[in-house]
N, C-alpha and C positions, 0 to 999 in steps of 0.2 A: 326415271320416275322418282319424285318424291319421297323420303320416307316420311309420312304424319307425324313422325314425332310426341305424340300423343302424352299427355303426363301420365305418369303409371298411378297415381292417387286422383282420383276422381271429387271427391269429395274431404274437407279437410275440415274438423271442428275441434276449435281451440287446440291442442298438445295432440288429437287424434285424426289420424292420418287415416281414411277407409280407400285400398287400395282397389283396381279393377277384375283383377286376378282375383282377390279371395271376394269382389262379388260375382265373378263365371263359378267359384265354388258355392257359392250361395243361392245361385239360379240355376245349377245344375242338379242337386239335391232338389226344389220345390219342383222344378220339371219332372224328376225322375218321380216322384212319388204318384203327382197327376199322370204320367205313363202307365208306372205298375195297376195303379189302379182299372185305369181303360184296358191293358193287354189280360188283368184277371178276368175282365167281364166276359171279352173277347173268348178266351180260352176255358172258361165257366170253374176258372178255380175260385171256389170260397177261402176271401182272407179279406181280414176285417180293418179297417183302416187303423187302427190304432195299434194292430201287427205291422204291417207297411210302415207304420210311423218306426217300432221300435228294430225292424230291420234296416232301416237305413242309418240308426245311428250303430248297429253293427256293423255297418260299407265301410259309415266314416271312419271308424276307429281301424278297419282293415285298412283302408285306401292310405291313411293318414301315415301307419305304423309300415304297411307294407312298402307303399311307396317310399318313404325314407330309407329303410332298412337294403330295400334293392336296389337305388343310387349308392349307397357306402358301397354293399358289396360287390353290385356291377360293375361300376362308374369310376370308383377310385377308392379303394380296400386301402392301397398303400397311405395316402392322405389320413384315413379314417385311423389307421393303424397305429399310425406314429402320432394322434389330435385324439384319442377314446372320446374327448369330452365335447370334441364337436360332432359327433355320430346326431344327438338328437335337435342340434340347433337348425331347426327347422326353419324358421326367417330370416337364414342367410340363404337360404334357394336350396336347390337341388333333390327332385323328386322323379322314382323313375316309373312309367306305366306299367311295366313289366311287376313290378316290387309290388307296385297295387294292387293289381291285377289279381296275383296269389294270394295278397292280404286278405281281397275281397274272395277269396273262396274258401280262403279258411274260416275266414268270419261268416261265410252263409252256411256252410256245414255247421259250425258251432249254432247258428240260429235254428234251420232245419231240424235237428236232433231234439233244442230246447222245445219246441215248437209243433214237434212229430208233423213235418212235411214233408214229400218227398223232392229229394234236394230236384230234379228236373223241371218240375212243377213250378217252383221260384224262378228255375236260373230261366226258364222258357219265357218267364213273363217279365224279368229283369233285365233279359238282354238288351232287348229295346229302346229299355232307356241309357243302357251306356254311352252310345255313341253323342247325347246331348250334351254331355259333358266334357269329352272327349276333344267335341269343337267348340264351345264355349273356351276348354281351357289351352287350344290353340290362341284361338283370339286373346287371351291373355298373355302367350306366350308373345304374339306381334306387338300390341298396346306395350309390353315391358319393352322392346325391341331383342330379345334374346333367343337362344335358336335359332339362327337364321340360318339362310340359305348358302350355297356355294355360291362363287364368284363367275356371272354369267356377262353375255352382252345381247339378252334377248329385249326387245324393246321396253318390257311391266318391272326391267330389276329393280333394286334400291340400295341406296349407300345405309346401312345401318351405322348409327355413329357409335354404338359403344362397342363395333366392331373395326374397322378401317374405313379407308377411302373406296375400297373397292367393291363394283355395283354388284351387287347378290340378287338370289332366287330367293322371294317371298315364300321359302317353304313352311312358313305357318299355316298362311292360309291353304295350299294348296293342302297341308293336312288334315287344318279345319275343314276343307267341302269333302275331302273321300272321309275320313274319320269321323265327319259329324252329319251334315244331309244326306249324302249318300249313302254310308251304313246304315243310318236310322230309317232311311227309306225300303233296304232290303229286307232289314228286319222288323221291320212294320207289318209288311205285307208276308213275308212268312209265317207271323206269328197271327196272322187273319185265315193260315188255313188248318185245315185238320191234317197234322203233319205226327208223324211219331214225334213221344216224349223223347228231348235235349236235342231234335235237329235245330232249333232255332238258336239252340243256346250254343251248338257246338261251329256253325252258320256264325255268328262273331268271330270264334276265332278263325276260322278262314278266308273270312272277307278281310277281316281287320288285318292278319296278318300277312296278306297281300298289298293291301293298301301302305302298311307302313313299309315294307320291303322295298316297294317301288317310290313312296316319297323320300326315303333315306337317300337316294341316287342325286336328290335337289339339297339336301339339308349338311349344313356343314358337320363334319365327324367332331364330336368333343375333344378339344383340345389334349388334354389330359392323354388320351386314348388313339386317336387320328384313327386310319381304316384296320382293320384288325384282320382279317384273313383277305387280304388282295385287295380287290374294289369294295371289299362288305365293311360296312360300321359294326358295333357293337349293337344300335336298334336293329338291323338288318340280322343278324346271328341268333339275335334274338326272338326277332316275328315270325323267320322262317321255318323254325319250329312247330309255330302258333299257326302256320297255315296248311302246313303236311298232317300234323295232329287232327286241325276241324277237317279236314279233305274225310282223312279215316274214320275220324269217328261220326262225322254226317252218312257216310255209307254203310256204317257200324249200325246208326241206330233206326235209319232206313229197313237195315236186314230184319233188327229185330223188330221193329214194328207195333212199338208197345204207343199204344192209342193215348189220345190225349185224355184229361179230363174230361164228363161228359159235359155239354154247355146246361147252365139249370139258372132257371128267370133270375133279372137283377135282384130280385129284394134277397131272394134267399144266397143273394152275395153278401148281400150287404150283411153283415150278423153284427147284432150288441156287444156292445164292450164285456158283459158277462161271459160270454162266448168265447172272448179273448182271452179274458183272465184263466180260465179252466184251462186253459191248451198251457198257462204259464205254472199250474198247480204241482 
């Protein structure tokens, strides 16, 4: 099978180059906002759009800082080690979900506190939207051709060229459908029932870190690093973590049983921007 070959710059005017990649960041941010908003109504958490606005530019600064910071230190310390000054060069590549992941929880704690929320409340109604993003920036990772897969001889492979001759497993997209429709679809409908606060949000990490465990078995191990304990990669060492954790703590917060938000009509979701500012007082 083909690889599309696709130009990784989409659109190109005079000296600027808009690549497709930082537009999956671009559509994944307006998606996740019109999510949160639908999963608060759902869930009957009052938060007022112009909070949703300024916690997502806490994500990106987590996603942006963590993600980088957990490629150095997961990925390849010894590189970063002996280069300090490429640690932040950011558009030569290299960002890890994991590094995100954390960013973004320490940035939602940071916001929660400012914001007097209680952090489950957000992350219940945030989850949701992860997974948009997640496979939006799959499909970025195929359209660049990088990440690929191991070298298969199943009928759908492909030669990626700025890998070798040899035919690969399209493990982007099979990441993109579990990582992005498919988790989005579980935690959609989780977050549609009256389930104790942080199952939905602890529900990502279990699903997610199932899904990436078993698509790491398609996807070629970073050069850098190759498999790291036997047949496991370093994403694999990694998720597996993230999927014993949500296992526990979804049975964790089952036991205790602490109820959701009560659901209370849309308008009184909706609240004025004065409403916003007092919570920032």
């Amino acid at each position: 099978m083909k690889y599309p070959d696709i130009d990784p710059v989409f659109i190109r005017i005079g000296p600027l180059a808009f690549r497709w990649y930082g537009l999956m960041y671009a559509l994944s941010f307006i998606a996740a906002i019109f999510i949160i908003r639908a999963t608060a109504v759902r869930r009957g958490l009052k938060i007022s759009k112009e909070e949703i606005s300024d916690m997502m530019l806490y994500v990106a600064i987590g996603v942006i800082l963590g993600g980088r910071l957990g490629y150095v230190l997961f990925y390849n310390p010894g590189f970063y080690l002996e280069n300090p000054s490429k640690i932040f060069a950011v558009w030569e590549g290299g960002m890890s979900f994991h590094g995100g992941l954390i960013g973004v929880l320490v940035a939602g704690a940071l916001f929660c506190k400012r914001y007097q929320y209680a952090f489950y409340d957000l992350a219940d109604i945030s989850a949701p939207a992860v997974p948009v993003g997640l496979g939006l920036g799959r499909i970025g990772n195929f359209i660049n051709g990088e990440l690929w897969g191991r070298p298969t001889d199943v009928p759908w492979c492909m030669v990626f060229p700025q890998a070798d001759d040899a035919c690969r497993h399209p493990s982007q997209l099979y990441q993109a459908a579990l990582e992005g429709p498919v988790l989005f679809l579980i935690l959609w409908v989780l977050s549609g029932r009256k389930l104790p606060r942080g199952v939905v949000f602890w529900s990502f990490f279990l699903f997610y870190g199932l899904f990436r465990f078993i698509t790491e078995f398609f996807r070629e191990p970073d050069p850098q690093l190759g498999l790291i304990l036997g047949p496991l990669s370093m994403g694999q060492l990694l998720s597996l973590p993230m999927f014993l954790l949500g296992a526990v703590m979804v049975a964790i917060q089952f036991k205790r049983g602490e109820p959701p938000p009560s659901p209370a009509p849309v308008e009184e979701i909706k609240r004025d921007r004065t409403a916003g500012k007092k919570r920032r007082q």
